[in-house]
PDB file with SEQRES, HELIX, SHEET and CRYST1 records, atoms N, CA, C and O in Angstrom:
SEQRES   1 A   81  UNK UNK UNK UNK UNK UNK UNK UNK UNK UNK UNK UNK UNK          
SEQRES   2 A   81  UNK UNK UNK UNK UNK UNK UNK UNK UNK UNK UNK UNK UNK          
SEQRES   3 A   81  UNK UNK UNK UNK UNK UNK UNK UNK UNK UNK UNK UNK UNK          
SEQRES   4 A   81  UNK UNK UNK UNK UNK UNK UNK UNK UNK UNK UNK UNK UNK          
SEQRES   5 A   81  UNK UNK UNK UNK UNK UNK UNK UNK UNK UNK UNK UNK UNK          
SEQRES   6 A   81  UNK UNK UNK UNK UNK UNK UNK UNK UNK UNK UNK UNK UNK          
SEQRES   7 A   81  UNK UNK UNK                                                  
HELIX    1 AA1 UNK A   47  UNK A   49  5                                   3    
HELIX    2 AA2 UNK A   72  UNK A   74  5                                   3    
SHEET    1 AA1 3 UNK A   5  UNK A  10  0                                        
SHEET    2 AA1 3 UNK A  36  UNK A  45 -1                                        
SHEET    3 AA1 3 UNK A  51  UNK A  61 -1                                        
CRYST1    1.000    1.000    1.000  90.00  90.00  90.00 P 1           1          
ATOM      1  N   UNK A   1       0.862  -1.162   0.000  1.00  0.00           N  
ATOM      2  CA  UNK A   1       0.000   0.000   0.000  1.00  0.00           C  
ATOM      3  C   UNK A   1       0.906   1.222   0.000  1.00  0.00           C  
ATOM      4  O   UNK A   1       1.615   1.589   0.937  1.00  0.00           O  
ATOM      5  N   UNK A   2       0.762   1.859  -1.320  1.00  0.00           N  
ATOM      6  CA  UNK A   2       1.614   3.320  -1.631  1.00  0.00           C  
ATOM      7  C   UNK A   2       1.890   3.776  -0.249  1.00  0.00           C  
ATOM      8  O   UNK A   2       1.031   3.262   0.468  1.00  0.00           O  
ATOM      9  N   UNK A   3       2.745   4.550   0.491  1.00  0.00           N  
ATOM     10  CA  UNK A   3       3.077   5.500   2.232  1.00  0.00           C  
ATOM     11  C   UNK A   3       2.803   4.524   3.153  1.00  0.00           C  
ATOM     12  O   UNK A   3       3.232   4.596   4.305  1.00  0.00           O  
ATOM     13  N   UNK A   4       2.087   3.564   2.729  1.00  0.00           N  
ATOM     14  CA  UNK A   4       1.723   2.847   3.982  1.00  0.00           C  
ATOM     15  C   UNK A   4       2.583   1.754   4.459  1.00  0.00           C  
ATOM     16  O   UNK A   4       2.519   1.654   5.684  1.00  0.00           O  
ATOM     17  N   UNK A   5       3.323   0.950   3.933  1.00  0.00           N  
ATOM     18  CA  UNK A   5       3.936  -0.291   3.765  1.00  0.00           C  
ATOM     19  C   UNK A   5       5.337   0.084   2.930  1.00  0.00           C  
ATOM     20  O   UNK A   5       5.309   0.856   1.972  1.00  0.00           O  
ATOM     21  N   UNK A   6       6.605  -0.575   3.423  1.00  0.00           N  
ATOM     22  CA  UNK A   6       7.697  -1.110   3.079  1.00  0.00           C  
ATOM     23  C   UNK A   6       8.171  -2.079   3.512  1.00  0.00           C  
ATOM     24  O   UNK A   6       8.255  -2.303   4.719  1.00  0.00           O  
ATOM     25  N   UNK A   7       8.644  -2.978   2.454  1.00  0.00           N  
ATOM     26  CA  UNK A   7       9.235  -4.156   2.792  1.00  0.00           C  
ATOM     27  C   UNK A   7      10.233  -4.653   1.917  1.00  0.00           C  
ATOM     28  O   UNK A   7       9.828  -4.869   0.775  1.00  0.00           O  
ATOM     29  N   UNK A   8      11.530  -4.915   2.160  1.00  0.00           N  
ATOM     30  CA  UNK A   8      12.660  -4.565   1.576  1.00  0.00           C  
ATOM     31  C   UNK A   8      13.390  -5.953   1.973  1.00  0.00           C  
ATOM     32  O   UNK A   8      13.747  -6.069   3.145  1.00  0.00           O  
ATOM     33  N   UNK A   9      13.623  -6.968   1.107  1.00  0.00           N  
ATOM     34  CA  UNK A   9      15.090  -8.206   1.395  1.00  0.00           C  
ATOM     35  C   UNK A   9      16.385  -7.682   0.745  1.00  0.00           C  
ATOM     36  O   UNK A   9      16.602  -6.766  -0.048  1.00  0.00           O  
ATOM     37  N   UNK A  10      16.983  -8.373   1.215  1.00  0.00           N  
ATOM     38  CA  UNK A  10      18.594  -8.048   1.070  1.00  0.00           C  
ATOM     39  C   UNK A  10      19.348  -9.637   1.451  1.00  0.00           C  
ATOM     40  O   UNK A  10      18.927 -10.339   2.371  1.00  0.00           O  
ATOM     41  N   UNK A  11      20.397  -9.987   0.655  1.00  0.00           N  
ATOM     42  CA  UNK A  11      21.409 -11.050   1.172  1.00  0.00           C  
ATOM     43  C   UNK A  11      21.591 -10.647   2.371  1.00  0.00           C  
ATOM     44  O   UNK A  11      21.539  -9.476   2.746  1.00  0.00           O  
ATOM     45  N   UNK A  12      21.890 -11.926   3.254  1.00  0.00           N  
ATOM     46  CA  UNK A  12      22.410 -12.204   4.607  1.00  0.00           C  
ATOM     47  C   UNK A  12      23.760 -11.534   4.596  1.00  0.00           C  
ATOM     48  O   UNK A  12      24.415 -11.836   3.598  1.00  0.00           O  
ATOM     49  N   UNK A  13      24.423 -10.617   5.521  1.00  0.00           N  
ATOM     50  CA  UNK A  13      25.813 -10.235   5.169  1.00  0.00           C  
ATOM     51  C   UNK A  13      26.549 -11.009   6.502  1.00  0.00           C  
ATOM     52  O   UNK A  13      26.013 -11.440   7.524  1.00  0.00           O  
ATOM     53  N   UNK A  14      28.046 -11.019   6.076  1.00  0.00           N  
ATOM     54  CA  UNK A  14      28.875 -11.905   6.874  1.00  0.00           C  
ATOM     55  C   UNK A  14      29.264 -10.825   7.509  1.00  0.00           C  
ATOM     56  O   UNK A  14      29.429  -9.713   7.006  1.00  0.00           O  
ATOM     57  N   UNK A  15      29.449 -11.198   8.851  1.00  0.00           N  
ATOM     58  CA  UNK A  15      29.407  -9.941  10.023  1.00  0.00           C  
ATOM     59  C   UNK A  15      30.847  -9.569  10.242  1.00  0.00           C  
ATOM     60  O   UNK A  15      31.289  -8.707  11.002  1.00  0.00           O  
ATOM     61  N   UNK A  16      31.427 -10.292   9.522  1.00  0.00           N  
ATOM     62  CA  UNK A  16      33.113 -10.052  10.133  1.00  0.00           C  
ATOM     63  C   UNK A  16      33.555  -8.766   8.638  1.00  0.00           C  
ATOM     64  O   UNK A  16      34.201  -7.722   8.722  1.00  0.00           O  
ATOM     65  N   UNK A  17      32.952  -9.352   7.497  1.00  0.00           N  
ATOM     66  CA  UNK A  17      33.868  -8.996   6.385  1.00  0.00           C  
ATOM     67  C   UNK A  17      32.372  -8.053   5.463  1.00  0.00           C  
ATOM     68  O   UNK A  17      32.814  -7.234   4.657  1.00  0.00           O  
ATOM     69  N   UNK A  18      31.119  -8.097   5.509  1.00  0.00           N  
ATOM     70  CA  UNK A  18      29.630  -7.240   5.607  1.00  0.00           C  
ATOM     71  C   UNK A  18      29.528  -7.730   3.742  1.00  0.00           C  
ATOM     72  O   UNK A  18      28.817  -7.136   2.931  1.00  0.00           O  
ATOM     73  N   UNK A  19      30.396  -8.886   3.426  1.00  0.00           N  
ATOM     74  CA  UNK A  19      30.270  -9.535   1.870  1.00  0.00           C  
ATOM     75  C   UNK A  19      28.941 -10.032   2.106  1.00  0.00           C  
ATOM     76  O   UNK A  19      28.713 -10.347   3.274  1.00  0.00           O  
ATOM     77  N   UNK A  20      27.933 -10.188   1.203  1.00  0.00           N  
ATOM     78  CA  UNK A  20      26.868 -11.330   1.284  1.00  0.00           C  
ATOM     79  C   UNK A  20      27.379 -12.521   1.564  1.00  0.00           C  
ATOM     80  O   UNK A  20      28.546 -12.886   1.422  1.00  0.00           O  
ATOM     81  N   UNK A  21      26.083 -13.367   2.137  1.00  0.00           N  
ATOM     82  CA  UNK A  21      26.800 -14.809   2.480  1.00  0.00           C  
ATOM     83  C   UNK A  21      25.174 -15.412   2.116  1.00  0.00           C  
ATOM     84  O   UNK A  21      24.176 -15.145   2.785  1.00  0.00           O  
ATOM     85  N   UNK A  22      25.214 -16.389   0.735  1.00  0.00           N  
ATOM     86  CA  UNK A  22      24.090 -16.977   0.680  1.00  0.00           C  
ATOM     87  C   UNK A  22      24.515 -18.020   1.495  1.00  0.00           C  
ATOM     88  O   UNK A  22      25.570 -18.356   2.033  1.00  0.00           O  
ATOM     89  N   UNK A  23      23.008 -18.563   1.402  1.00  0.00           N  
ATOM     90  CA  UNK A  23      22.323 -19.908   2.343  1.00  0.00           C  
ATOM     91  C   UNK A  23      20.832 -20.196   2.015  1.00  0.00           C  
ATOM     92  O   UNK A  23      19.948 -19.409   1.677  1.00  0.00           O  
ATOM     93  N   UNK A  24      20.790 -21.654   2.223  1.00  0.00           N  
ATOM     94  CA  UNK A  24      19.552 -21.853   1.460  1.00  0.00           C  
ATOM     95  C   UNK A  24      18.862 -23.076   2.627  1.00  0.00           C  
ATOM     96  O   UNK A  24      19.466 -23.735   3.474  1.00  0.00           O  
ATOM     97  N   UNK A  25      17.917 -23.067   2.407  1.00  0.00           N  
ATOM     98  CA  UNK A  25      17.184 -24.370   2.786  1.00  0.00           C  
ATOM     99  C   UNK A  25      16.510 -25.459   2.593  1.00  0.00           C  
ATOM    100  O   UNK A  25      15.303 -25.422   2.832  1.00  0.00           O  
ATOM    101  N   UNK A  26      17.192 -26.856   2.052  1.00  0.00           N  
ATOM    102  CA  UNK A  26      16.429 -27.469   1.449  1.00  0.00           C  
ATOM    103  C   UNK A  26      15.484 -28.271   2.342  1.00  0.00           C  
ATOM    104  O   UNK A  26      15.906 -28.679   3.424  1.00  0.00           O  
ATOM    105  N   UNK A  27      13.888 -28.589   1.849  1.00  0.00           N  
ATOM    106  CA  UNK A  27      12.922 -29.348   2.537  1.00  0.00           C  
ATOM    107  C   UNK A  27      12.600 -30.254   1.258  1.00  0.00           C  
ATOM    108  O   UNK A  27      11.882 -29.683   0.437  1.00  0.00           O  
ATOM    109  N   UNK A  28      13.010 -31.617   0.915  1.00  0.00           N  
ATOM    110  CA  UNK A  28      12.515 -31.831   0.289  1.00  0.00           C  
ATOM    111  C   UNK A  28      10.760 -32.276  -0.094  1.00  0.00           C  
ATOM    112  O   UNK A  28      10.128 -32.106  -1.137  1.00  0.00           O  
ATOM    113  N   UNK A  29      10.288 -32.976   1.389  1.00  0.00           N  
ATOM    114  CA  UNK A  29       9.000 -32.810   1.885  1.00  0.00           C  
ATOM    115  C   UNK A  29       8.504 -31.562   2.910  1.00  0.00           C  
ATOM    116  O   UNK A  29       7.862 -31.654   3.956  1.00  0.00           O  
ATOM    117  N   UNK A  30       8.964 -30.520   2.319  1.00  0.00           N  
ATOM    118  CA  UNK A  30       8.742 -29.359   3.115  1.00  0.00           C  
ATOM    119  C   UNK A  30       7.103 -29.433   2.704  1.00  0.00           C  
ATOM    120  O   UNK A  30       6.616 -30.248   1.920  1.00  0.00           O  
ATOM    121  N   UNK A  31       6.217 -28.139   3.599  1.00  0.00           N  
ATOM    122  CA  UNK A  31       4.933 -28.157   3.360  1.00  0.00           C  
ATOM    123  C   UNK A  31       4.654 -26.000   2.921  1.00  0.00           C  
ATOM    124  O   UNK A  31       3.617 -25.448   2.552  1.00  0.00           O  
ATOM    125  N   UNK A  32       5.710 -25.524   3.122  1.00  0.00           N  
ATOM    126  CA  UNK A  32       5.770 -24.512   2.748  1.00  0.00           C  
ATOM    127  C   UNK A  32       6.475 -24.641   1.306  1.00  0.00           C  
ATOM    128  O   UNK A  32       5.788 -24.475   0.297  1.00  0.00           O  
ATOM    129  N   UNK A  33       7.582 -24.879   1.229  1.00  0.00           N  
ATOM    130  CA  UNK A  33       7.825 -25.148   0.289  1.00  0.00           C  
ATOM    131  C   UNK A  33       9.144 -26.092  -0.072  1.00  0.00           C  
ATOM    132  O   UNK A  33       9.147 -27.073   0.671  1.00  0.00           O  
ATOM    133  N   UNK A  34       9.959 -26.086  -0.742  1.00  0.00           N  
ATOM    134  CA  UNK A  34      10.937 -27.266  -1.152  1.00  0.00           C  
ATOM    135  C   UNK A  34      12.271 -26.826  -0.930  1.00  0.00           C  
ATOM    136  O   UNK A  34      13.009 -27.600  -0.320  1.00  0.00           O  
ATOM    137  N   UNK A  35      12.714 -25.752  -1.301  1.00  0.00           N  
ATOM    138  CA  UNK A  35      13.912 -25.182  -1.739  1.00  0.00           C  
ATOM    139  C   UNK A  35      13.614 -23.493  -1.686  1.00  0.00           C  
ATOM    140  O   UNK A  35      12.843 -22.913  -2.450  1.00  0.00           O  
ATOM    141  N   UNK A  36      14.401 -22.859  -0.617  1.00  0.00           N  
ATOM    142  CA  UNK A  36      14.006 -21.118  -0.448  1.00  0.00           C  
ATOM    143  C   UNK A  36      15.647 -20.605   0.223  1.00  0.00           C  
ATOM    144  O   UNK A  36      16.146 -21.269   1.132  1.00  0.00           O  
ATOM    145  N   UNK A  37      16.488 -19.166  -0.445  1.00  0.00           N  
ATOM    146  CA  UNK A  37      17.512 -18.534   0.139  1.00  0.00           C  
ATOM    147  C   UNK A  37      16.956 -17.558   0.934  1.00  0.00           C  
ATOM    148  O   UNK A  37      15.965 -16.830   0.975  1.00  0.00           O  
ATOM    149  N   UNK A  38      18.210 -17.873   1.704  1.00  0.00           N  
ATOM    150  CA  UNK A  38      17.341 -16.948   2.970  1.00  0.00           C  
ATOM    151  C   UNK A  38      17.883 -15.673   2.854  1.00  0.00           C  
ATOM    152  O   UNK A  38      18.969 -15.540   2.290  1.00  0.00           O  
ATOM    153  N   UNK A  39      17.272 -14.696   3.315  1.00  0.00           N  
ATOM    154  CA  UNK A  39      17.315 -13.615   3.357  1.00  0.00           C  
ATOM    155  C   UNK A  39      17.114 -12.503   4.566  1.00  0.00           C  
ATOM    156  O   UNK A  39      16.232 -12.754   5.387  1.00  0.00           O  
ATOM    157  N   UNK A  40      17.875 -11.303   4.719  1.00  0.00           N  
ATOM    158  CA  UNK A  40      17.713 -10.268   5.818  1.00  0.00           C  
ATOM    159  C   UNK A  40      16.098  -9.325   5.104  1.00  0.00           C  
ATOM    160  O   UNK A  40      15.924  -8.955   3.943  1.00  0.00           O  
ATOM    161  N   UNK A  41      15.469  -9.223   5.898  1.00  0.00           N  
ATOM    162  CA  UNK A  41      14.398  -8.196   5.935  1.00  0.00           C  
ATOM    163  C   UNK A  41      13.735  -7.481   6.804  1.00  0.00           C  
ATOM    164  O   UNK A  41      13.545  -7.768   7.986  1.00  0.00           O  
ATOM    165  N   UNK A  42      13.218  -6.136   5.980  1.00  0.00           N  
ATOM    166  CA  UNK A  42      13.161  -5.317   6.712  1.00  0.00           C  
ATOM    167  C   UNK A  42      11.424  -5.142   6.235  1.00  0.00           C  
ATOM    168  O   UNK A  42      10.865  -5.503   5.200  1.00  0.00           O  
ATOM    169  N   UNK A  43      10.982  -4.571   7.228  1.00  0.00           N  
ATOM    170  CA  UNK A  43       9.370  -4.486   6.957  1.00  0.00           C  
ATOM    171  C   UNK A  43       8.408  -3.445   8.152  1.00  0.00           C  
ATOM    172  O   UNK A  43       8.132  -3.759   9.310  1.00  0.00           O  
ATOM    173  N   UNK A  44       8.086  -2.322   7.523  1.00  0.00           N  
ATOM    174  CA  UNK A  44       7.762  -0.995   8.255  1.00  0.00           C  
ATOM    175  C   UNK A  44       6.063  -1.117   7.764  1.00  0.00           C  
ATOM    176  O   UNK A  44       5.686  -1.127   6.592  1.00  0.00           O  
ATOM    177  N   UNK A  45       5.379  -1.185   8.706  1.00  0.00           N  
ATOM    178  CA  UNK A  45       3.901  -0.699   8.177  1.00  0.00           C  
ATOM    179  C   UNK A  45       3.299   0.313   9.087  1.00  0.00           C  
ATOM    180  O   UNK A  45       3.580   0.593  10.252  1.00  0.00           O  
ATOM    181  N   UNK A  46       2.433   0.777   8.304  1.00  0.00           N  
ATOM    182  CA  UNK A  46       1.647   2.168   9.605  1.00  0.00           C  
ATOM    183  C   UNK A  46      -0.241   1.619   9.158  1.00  0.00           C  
ATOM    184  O   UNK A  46      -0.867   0.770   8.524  1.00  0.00           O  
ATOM    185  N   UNK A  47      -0.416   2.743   9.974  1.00  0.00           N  
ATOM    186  CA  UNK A  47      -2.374   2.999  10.566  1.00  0.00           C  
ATOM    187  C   UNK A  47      -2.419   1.389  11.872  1.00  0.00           C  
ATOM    188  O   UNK A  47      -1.778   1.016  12.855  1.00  0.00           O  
ATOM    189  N   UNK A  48      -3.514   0.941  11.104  1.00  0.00           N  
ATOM    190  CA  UNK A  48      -4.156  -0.295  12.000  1.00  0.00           C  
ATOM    191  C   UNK A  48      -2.955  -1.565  12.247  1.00  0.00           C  
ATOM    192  O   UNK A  48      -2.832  -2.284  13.239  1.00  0.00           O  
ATOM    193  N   UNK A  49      -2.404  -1.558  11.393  1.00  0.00           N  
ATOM    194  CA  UNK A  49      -1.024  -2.972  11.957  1.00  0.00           C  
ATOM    195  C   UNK A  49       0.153  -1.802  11.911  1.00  0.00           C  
ATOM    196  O   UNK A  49       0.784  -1.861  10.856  1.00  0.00           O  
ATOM    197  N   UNK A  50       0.475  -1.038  12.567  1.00  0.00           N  
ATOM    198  CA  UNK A  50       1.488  -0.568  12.582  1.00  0.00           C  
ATOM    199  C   UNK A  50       2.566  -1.592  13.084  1.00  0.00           C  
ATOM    200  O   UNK A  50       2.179  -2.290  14.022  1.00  0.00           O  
ATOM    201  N   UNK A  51       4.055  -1.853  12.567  1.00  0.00           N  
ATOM    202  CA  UNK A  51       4.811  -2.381  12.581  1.00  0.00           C  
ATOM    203  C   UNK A  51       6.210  -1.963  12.360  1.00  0.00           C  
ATOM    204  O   UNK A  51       6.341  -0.939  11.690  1.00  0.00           O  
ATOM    205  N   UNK A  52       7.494  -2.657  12.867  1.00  0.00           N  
ATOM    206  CA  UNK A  52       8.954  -2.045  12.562  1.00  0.00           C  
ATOM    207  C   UNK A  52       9.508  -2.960  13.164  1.00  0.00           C  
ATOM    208  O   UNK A  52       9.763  -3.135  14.356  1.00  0.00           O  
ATOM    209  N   UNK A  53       9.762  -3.808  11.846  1.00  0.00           N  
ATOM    210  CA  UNK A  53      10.512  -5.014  11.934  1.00  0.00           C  
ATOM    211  C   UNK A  53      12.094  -4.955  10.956  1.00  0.00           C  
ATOM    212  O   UNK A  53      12.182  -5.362   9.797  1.00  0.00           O  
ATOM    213  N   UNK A  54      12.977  -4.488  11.579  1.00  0.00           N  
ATOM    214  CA  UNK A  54      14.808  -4.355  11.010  1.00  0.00           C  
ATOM    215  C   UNK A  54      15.328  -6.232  11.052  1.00  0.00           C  
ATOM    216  O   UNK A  54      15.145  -7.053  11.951  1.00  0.00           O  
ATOM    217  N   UNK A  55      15.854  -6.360  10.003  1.00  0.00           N  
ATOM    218  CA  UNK A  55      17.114  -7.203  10.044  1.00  0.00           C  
ATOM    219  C   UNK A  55      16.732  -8.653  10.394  1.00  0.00           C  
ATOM    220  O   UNK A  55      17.392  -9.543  10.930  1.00  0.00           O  
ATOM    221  N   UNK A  56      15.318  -8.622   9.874  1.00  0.00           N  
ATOM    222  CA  UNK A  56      14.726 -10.133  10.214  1.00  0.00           C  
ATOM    223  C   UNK A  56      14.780 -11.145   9.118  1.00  0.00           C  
ATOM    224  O   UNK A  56      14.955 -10.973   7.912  1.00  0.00           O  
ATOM    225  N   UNK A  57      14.523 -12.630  10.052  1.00  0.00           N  
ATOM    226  CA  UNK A  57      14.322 -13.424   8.840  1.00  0.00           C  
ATOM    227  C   UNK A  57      13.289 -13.319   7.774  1.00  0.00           C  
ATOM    228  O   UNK A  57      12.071 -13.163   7.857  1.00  0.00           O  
ATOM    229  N   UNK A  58      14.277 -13.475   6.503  1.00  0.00           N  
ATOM    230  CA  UNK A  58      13.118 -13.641   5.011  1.00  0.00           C  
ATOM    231  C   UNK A  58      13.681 -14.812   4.395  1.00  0.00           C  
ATOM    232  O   UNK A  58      14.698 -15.444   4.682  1.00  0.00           O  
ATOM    233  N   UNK A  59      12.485 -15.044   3.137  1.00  0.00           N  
ATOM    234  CA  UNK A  59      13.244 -15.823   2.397  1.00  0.00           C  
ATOM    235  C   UNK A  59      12.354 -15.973   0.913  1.00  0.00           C  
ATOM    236  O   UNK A  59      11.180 -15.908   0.547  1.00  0.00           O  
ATOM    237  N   UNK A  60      13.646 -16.205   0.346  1.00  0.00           N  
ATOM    238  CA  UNK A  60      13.083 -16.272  -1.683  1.00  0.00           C  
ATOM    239  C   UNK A  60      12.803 -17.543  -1.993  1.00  0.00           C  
ATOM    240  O   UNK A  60      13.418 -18.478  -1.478  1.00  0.00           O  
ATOM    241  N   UNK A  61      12.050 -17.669  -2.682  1.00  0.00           N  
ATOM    242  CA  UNK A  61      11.564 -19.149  -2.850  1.00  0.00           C  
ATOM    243  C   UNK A  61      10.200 -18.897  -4.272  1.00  0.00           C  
ATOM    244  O   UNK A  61       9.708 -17.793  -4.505  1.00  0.00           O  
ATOM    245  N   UNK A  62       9.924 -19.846  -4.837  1.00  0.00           N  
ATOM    246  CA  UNK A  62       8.963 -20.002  -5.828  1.00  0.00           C  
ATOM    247  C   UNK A  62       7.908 -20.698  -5.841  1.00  0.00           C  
ATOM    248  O   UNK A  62       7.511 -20.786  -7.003  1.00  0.00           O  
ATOM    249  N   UNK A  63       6.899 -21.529  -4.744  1.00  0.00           N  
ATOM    250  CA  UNK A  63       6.000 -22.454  -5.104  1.00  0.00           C  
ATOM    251  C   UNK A  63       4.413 -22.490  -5.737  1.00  0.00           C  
ATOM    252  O   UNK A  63       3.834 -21.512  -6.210  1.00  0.00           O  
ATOM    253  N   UNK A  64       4.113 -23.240  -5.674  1.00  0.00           N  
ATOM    254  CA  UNK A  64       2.990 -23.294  -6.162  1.00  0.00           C  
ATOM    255  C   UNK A  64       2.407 -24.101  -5.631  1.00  0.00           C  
ATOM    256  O   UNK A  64       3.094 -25.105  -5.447  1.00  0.00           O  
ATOM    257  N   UNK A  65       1.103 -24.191  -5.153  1.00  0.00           N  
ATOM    258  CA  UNK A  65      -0.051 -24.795  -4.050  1.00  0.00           C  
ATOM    259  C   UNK A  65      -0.953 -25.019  -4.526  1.00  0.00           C  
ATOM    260  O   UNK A  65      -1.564 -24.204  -5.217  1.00  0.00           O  
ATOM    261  N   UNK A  66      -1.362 -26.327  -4.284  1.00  0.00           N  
ATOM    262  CA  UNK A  66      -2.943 -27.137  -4.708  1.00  0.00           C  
ATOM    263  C   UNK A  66      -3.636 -27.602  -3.231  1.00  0.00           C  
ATOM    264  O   UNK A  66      -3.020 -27.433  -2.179  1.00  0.00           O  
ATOM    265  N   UNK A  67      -4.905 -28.169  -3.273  1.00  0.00           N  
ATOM    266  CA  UNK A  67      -5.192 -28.749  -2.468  1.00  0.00           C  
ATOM    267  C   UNK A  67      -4.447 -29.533  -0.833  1.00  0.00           C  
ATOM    268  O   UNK A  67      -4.668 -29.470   0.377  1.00  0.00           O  
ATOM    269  N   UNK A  68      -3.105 -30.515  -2.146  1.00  0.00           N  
ATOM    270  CA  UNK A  68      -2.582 -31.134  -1.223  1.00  0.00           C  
ATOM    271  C   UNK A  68      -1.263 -30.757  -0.570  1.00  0.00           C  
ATOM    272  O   UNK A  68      -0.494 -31.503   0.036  1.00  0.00           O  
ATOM    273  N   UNK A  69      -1.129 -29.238  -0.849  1.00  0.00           N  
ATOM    274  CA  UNK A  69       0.519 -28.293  -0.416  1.00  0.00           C  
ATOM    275  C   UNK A  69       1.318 -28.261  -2.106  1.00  0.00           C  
ATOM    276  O   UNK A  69       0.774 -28.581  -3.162  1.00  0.00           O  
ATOM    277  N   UNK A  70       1.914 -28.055  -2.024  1.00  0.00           N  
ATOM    278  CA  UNK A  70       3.398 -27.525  -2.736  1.00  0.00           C  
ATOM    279  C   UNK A  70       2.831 -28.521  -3.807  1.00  0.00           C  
ATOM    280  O   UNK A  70       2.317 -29.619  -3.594  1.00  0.00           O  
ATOM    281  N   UNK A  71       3.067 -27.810  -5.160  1.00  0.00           N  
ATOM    282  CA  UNK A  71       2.732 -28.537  -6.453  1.00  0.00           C  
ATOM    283  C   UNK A  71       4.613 -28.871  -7.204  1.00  0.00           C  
ATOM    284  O   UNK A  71       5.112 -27.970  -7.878  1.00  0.00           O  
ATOM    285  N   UNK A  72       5.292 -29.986  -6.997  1.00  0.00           N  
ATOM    286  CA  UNK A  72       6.527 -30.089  -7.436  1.00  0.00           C  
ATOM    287  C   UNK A  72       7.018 -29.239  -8.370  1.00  0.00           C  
ATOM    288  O   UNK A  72       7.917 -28.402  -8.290  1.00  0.00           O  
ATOM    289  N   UNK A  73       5.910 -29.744  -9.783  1.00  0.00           N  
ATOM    290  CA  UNK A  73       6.333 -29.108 -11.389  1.00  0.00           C  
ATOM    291  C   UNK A  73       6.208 -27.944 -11.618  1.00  0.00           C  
ATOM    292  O   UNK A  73       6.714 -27.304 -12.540  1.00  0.00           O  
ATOM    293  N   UNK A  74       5.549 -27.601 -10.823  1.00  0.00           N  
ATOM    294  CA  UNK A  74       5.473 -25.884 -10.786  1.00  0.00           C  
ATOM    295  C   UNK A  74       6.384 -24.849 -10.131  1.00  0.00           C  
ATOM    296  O   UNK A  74       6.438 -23.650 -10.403  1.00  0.00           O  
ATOM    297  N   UNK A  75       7.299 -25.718  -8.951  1.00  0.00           N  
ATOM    298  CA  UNK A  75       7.916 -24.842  -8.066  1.00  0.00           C  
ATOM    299  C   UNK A  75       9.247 -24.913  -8.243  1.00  0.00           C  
ATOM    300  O   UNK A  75       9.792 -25.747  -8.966  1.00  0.00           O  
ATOM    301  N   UNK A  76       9.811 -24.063  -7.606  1.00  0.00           N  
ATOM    302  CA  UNK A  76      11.225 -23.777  -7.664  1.00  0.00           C  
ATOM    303  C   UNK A  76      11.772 -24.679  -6.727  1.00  0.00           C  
ATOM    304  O   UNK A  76      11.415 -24.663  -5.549  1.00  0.00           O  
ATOM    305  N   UNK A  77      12.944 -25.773  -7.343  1.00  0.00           N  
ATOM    306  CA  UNK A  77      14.109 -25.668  -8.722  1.00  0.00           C  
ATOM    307  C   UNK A  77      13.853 -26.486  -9.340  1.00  0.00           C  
ATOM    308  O   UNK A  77      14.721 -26.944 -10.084  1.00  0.00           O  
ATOM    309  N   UNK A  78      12.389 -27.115  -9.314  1.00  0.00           N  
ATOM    310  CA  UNK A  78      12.053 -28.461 -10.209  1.00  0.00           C  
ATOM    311  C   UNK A  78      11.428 -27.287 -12.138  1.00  0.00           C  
ATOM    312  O   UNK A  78      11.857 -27.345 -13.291  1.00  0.00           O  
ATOM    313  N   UNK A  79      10.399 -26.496 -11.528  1.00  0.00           N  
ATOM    314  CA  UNK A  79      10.219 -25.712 -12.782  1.00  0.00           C  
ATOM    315  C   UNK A  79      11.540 -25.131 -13.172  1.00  0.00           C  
ATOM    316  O   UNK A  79      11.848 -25.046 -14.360  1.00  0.00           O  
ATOM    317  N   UNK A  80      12.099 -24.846 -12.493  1.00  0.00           N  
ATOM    318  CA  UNK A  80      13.223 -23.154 -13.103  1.00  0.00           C  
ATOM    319  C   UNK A  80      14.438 -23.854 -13.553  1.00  0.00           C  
ATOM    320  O   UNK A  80      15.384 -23.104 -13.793  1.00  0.00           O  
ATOM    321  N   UNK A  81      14.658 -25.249 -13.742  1.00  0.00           N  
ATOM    322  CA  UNK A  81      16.016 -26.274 -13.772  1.00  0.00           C  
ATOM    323  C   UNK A  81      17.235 -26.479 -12.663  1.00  0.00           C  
ATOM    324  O   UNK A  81      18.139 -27.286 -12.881  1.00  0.00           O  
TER     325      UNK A  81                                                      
END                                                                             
């Protein structure tokens, strides 16, 4: 929502040397999803959920959901190769 909402990821940075440091998580029977890099995020909202959340966990990922959770052929890294 335009003024109302920001929400911003960024690579994880390595605290000694502030380089990115990927990392990932594989589930292969995950129920969220299969395969997601994790990520630092940041996420500010105002009015009725006002919020101010710095430097939290996020994460990138691709799936796709049917009935029975996570659709394989559709999701990321089975669709994307």
């Amino acid at each position: 929502i335009d003024g109302r909402t920001v929400m911003q990821l960024e690579p994880i940075r390595n605290p000694v040397t502030g380089k990115p440091h990927r990392a990932k998580i594989v589930l292969p029977e995950g129920f969220e999803f299969r395969e997601a890099e994790m990520a630092s995020s940041t996420f500010k909202g105002e009015g009725a959920l006002t919020q101010d959340h710095r430097e939290r966990y996020g994460l990138l990922t691709v799936s796709t959901y049917g009935p029975y959770g996570v659709i394989d052929e559709e999701s990321y890294p089975q669709a994307h190769g």
